[in-house]
N, C-alpha and C positions, 0 to 999 in steps of 0.2 A: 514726523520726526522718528528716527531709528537708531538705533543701539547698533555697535557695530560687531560686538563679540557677545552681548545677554541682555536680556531682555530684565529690569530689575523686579522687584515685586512693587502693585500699583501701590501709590503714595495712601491711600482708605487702608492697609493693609497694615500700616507703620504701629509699630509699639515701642515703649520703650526710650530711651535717648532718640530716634529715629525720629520719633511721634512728637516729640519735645521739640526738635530741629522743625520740622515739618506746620508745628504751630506759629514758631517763628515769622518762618518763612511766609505763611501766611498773613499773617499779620504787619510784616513790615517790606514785603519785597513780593514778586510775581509770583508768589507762591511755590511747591516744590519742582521749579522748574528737573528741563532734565539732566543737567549738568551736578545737580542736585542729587537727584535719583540715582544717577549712575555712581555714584559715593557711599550710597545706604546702605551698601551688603558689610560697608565697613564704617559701624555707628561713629566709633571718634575719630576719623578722619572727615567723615562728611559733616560731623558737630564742629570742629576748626577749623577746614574751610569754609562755610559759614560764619562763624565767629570771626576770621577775619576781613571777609568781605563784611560783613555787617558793620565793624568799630571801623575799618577805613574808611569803606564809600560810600556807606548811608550813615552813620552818627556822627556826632560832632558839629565842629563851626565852620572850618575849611568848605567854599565852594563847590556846592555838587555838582553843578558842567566842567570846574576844573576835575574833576572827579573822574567825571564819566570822559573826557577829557583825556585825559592817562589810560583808562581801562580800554579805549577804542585804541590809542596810537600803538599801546604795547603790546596789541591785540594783532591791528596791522603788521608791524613789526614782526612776530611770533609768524604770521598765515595764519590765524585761528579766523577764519569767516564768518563761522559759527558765532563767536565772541563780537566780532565787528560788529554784525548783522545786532545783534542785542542791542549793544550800547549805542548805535547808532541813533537805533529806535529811541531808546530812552534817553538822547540828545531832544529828539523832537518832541519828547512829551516833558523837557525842561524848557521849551520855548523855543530853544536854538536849532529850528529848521537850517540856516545857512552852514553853521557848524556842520551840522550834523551831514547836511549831504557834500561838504567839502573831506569831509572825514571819507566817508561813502565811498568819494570817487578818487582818495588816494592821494589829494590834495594838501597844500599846506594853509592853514587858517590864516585868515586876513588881519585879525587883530593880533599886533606884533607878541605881548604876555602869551595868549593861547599859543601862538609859534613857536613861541619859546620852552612850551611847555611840551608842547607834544614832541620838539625834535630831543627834549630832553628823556623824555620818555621812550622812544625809538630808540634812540643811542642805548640803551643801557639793555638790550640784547648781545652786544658786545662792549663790555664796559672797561675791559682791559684797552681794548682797540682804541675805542672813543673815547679815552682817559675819563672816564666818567666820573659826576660824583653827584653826592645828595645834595642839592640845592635846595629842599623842599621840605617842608614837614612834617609829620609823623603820618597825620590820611592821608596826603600823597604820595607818600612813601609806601605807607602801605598799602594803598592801591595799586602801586605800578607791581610789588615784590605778591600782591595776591593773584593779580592777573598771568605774572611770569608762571604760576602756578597754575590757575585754573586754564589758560588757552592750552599748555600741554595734555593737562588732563583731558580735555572736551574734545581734542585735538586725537586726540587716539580711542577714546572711547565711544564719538558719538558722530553721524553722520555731520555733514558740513552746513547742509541746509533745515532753517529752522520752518521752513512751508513746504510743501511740494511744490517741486520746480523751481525752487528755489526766489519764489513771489517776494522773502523778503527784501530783498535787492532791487525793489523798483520803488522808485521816492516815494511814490503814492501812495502805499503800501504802508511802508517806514513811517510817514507822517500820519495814518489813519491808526495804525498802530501805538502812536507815540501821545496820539492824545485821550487812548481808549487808557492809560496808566499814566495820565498828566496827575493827579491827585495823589495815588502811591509814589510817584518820583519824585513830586515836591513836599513830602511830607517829614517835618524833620524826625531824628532820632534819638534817642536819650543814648549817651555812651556806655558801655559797659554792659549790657542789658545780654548779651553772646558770651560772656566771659564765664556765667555759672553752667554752660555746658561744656565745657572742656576741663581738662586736666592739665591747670597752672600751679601745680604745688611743686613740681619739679621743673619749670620752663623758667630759665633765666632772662630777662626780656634783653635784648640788645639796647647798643648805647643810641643808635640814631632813633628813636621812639621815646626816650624821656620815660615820663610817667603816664605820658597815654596808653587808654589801654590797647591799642593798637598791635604795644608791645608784648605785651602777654599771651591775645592774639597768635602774632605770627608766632615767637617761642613755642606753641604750644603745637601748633601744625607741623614747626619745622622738625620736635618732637615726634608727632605721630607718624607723617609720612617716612624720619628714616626708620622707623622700626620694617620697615618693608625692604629694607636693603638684608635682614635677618634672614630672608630667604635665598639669600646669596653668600657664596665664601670668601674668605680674603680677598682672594687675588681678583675676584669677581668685582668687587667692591673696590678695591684700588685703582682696577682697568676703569671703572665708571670715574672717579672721584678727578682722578690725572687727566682722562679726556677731556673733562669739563672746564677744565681748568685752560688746559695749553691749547684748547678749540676756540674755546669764549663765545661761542654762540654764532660760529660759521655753519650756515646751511650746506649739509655735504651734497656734492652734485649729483650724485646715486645714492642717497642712502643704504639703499638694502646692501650692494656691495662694499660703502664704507664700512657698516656695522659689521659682515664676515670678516673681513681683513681685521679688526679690531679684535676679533671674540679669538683669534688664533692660536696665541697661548694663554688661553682660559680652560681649567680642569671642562673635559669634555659634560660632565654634569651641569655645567655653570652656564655652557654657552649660551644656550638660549634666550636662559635670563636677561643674561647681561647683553645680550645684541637687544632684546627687548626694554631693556631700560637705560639703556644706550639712545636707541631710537625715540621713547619717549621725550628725554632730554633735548635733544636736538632736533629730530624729523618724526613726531609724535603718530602723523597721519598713516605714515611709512608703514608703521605695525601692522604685518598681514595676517590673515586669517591662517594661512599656513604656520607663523612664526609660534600665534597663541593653538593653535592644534599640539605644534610640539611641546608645549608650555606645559598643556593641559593632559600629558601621558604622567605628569609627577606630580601637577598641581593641578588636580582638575576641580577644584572650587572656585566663585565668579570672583572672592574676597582676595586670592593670593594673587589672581592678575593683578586688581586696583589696588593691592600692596605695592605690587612690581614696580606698575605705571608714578604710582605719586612716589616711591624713591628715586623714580628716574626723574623727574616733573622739579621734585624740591632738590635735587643734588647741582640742577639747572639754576633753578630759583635763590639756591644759598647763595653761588655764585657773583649773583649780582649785588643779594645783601652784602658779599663780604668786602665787595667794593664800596660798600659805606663805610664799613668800617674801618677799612684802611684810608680812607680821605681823611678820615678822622684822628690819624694816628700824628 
């Protein structure tokens, strides 16, 4: 596994909020995976995303295959491989080998609810397009709007393949993997248990979450990651915000060149940024090593990329939320 622009500090290393997350994680999920990791140079960002994967996809009563379920199809959806490859796995260590490698190979599930589920899930990359709406509960809900978030993030931060050569992409593999964490996958969750690391005193929770704490959750993420748009200026930050909106989650057919043509009246100090969190948004993988060299002549700490990246990641991510909220209206 590799880090695509830093290498973080080893997870033994963690103090702090970090060290608090990191116990979590051990204790209720695969440990400080590195999607994880790659979060830690920025403690409350990597404390809320956690917190809301944990209160959507592992706590509560809602079905964990429908779960995992959402996280694989919006995963598909998105390109995150990386993402797939996971959840695939952890299909098979809930039992559903057939799921899991119909998911695998791009397929649509056989049992008509799971179909239902996943094209609803898909759809909601473009949710303008496919008149979307929330059909679903507050953990499926927010599973889909956690994943909108973490495939971008992992999507630009972290190589595509979670084995060398990419091993986990063979069933055999998938399913010997899936039952070495049959135990942690089926293990239920107390809710709430993520909510005392984060900063919910000012996070409004939205109306499609109710009183789960799902909602507080996402509020609290959708909080931390824009403080990352602070390293961008207005027009910076409009150019992203309008994109996102009148794009709806069309994959551009050259990214690199859509994102120039976009940044061109953007204050020449902004460009970079904002083609960078541009690309996160939309073609996360796209982010080249050149783009963050320039990044890194004004921002050269590993914490203001993964600023960058999760403003771009949740300006994508709201989007979709705000499609809830408007069905609702």
């Amino acid at each position: 596994m590799t880090y695509r622009f830093f290498t973080p500090e080893k997870a033994s290393a963690a103090t702090g909020l970090t060290a608090e997350v990191y116990r979590q994680l051990r204790d209720e999920f695969l440990g400080p995976v590195p999607t994880f990791q790659a979060l830690s140079v920025v403690p409350e960002l990597l404390a809320a995303t956690w917190a809301l994967m944990r209160e959507a996809l592992l706590a509560g009563d809602a079905s964990r295959v429908d779960r995992e379920l959402v996280a694989s199809a919006v995963s598909r959806a998105n390109r995150c491989r990386f993402c797939v490859d996971a959840h695939v796995m952890l299909l098979h260590a809930l039992g559903e080998h057939t799921l899991a490698e119909v998911i695998a190979r791009g397929g649509t599930p056989p049992e008509p609810g799971h179909a239902a589920l996943a094209r609803w899930a898909e759809a909601s990359r473009n949710p303008a397009a496919a008149d979307w709406t929330g059909r679903y509960g507050p953990e499926l809900t927010g599973t889909l709007l956690a994943f909108h978030f973490i495939n971008r993030v992992v999507s630009a931060l972290l190589d595509p393949d979670l084995l060398p050569g990419g091993l986990q992409r063979s069933p055999v593999v998938r399913s010997v993997g899936g039952r070495l964490y049959a135990r942690t996958a089926r293990a239920g969750r107390e809710p709430g248990r993520g909510l005392p690391l984060v900063d919910a005193g000012s996070a409004a929770p939205p109306a499609w979450a109710g009183d789960s704490p799902v909602g507080v959750a996402y509020a609290s993420l959708r909080n931390a990651a824009l403080r990352g748009g602070e390293l961008l200026g207005d027009v910076a930050r409009q150019t992203v915000a309008a994109t996102v909106r009148w794009e709806d989650g069309r994959f551009p057919d050259r990214p690199a060149d859509w994102a120039v043509d976009l940044v061109r009246d953007v204050p020449g100090a902004d460009r970079v940024g904002t083609r960078i969190a541009l690309l996160a948004a939309f073609a996360p993988s796209a982010i080249s090593v050149g783009d963050v060299a320039l990044w890194r002549l004004s921002h050269p700490g590993d914490a203001d990329l993964v600023r960058l990246v999760a403003y771009g990641a949740i300006t994508a991510t709201d989007h979709v939320a705000r499609a809830l909220t408007s069905a609702r209206l």
